[in-house]
Phi, psi and omega in degrees: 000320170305327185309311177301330183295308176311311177316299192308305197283344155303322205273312195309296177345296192286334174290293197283356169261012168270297189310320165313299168306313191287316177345293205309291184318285178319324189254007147308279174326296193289340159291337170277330167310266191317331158294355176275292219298328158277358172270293163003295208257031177271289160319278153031278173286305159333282184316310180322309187286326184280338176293330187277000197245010160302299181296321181264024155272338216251305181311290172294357174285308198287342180268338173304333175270350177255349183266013200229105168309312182219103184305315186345299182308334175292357199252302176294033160079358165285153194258121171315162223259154207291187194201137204246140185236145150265139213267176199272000183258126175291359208260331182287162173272100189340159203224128149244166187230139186278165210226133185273104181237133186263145159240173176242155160277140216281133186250117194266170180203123158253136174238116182066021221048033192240143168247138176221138172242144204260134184284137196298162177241161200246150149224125161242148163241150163223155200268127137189087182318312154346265165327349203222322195095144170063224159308312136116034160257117182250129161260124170240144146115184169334065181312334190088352182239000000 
C-alpha cells in the first residue's frame, strides 16, 4: 500500500506540471490568435481609409473634367487648379494636391479630301502614396481605348 501511494503522488506531481505546460500553451495560442487578429483589423481599417480618400479624389478629378469647358489650356502646359482632400483623421489638416493633366494629340483623318481631326483626349492624375495607398497615382479620364 505504501508502494501505491508513493506511485500516486509522482504521477500527481507530474499531471500538475502537464497541466501547467498545457495553459502555458493555450495561452501562448490564444495571445497569437489576438494579435492576428488585431492586425487583420488593423489592415481593415487602413484600406478603408485609402479607399474613402480615393473615391473623393476620383470625384473631384472627374468633376473637374466635366465642369472645365475648355481644357485646351491644360494640354498647353498651363497646370490644371489642385484638389482639395480631407485626410479620414479629423484632427489632420486638409491636403491639396497638384493635379497632373497628360494630353494625347490630336489625330486628322483624310476622306477624300476633306480632313477631320479628332479632339486630343485628356488625363489628369494626382499623386500620394500616404493618402491613396500603394502606388499612390490615381488616374481620370480618356484611356484611348
Amino acid at each position: 500500500m505504501s508502494r501505491s501511494r508513493s506511485t500516486d503522488r509522482r504521477i500527481a506531481r507530474r499531471q500538475r506540471g502537464d497541466a501547467l505546460l498545457e495553459a502555458l500553451i493555450g495561452s501562448v495560442l490564444v495571445a497569437l490568435l489576438v494579435l492576428g487578429s488585431t492586425y487583420t483589423a488593423t489592415r481593415v481599417a487602413l484600406s478603408q481609409s485609402h479607399a474613402r480618400t480615393q473615391a473623393m479624389a476620383i470625384a473631384q478629378l472627374r468633376n473637374l473634367l466635366q465642369e472645365t469647358a475648355d481644357t485646351s489650356p491644360w494640354c498647353l502646359g498651363a497646370s490644371p487648379p489642385a484638389i482639395r482632400l480631407r485626410p479620414a483623421d479629423a484632427s489632420l489638416a486638409p491636403v491639396d494636391l497638384p493635379v497632373t493633366a497628360t494630353c494625347t494629340t490630336p489625330t486628322g483623318i483624310t476622306l477624300g479630301g476633306l480632313t477631320i481631326s479628332a479632339p486630343s483626349r485628356i488625363r489628369l492624375s494626382v499623386s500620394s502614396p500616404r493618402l491613396f495607398g500603394g502606388v499612390g497615382t490615381l488616374v481620370v479620364g480618356d484611356s484611348g481605348a
